[in-house]
C-alpha positions as CSV (number, residue, x, y, z in Angstrom):
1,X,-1.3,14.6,-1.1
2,X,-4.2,12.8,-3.7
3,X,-3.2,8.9,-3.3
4,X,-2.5,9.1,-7.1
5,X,0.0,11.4,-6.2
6,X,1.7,9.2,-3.8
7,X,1.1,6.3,-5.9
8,X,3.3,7.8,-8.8
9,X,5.8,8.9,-6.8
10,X,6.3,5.2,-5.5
11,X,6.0,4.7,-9.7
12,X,8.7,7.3,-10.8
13,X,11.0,6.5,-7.8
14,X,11.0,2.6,-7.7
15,X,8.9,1.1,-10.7
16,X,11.9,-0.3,-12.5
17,X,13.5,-2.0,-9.8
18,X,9.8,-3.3,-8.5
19,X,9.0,-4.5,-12.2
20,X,11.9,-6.9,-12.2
21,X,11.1,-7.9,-8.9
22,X,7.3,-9.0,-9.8
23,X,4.5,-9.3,-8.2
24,X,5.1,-13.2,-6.4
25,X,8.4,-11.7,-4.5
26,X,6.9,-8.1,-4.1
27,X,3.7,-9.6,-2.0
28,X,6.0,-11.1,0.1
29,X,7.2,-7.8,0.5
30,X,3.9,-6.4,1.3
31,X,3.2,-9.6,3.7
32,X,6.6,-8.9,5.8
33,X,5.4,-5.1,6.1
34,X,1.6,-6.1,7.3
35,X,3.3,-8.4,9.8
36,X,5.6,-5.5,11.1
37,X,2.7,-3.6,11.1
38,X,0.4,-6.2,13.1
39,X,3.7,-6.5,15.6
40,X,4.0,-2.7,15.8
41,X,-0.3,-2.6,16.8
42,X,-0.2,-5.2,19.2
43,X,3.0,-4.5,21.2
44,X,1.1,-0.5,21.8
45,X,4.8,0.9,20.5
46,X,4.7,4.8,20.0
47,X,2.7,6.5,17.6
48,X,5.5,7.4,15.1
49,X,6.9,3.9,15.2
50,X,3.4,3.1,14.0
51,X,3.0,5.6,11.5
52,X,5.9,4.7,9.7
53,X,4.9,0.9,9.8
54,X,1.2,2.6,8.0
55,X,3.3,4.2,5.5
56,X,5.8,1.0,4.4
57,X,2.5,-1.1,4.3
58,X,0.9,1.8,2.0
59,X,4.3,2.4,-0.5
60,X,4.1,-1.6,-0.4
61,X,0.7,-1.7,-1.5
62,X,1.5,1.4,-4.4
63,X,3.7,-0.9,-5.4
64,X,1.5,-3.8,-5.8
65,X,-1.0,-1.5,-7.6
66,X,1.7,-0.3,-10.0
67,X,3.0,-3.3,-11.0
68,X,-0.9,-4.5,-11.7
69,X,-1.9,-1.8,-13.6
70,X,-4.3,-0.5,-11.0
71,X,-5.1,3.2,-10.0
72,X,-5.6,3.2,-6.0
73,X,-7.5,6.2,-6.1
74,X,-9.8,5.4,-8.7
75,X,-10.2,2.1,-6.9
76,X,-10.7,3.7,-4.1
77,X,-14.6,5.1,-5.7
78,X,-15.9,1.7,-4.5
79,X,-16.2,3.0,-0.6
80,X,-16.7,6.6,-1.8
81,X,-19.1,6.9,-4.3
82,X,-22.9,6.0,-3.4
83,X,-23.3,2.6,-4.4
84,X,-21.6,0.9,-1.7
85,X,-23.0,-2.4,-0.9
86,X,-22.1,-3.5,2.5
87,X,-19.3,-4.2,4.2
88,X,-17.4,-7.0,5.1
């Protein structure tokens, strides 16, 4: 699946309901999922228990991109395309 794919999927299913929320409260959504993540990566727990903590953080960040008006794939061209300056 094309991350705009995913990305309107997280649109259609819960861009209403993540609208209202806005963006202050749905970070700290995103935040709780990183740190779940981060707990998940550093206590070695089993692959899928890991994988599903990748894919909260990623509908978490869909979200985020919806609800600024930003296309993840197209955003994405920055480490794809051949201009890519660097790395942090």
């Amino acid at each position: 699946m094309h991350i705009s794919k995913f990305q309107q999927l997280i649109l259609e299913k819960y861009g209403q309901r993540d609208r209202e929320r806005g963006t202050s409260a749905t970070f700290m959504w995103f935040i709780e999922e990183v740190g779940e993540l981060a707990t998940a990566l550093a206590s070695n727990d089993k692959t899928d228990e890991k994988a599903g903590e990748f894919a909260d953080v990623f509908a978490w960040l869909c979200t985020l991109a919806n609800i600024s008006n930003v296309d993840l794939e197209k955003a994405c061209k920055k480490y794809t395309s051949n201009n890519v300056e660097g790395f942090k």
